[in-house]
N, C-alpha and C positions, 0 to 999 in steps of 0.2 A: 390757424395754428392748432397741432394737437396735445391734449394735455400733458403729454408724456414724452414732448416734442424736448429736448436738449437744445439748447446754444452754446457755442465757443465760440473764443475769442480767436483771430486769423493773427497771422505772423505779424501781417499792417498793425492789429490792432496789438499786439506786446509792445511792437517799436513805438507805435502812439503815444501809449501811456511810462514808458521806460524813456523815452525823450521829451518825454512830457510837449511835444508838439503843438503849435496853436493850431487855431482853425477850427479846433474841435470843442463846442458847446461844453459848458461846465456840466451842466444835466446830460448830455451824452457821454461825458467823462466820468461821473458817477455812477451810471449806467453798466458802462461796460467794466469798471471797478467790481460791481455785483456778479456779473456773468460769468462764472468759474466752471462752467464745462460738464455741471456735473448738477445740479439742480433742472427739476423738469419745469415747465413752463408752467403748469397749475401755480408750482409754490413760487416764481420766479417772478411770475402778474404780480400777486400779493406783494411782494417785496420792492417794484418797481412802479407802483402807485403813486407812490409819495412823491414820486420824479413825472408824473404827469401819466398821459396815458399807455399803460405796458405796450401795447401789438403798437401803436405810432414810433416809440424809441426802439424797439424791436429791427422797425423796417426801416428805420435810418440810419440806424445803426449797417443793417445789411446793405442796405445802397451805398454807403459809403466804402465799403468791403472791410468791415470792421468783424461781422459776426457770421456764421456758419451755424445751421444746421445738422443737425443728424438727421433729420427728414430732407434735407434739401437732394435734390431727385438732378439727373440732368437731362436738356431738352429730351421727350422722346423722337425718336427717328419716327422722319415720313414715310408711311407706303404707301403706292399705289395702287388704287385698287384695279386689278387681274382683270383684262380683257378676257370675256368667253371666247375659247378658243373653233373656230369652225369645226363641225359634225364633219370626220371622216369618213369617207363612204367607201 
């Protein structure tokens, strides 16, 4: 993660917490309570210590499809690497 890495909360995770949904860990419920979209990940670690390990709640958060990055990237495309084409004579 970089330190100036952003997380938000996904649309799953407003309805989570506004239907107050089970399934979902009280420490990951407190969690995403913190994650307001708008704090960087430096001062965001600090803040989510107290909830166990920051990058562990982080990444369960995002497996579950609760949180989003602003660094989050999509797959990049395959290429093939270019056959040399035959010397025309």
């Amino acid at each position: 993660m970089f330190e100036i890495e952003i997380f938000y909360k996904t649309e799953l995770a407003r309805r989570v917490l506004a239907e107050r949904a089970p399934g979902l860990p009280q420490r990951l419920r407190a969690a995403l309570i913190l994650i307001d979209g708008k704090t960087r990940w430096s001062k965001l670690r600090e803040m989510l210590c107290v909830l166990g390990d920051p990058a562990d709640i982080v990444q369960q958060l995002m497996a579950r499809g609760l949180l989003e990055s602003d660094h989050s990237l999509p797959p990049l495309p395959l290429f093939q690497a270019a056959r040399p084409q035959p010397a025309q004579v």
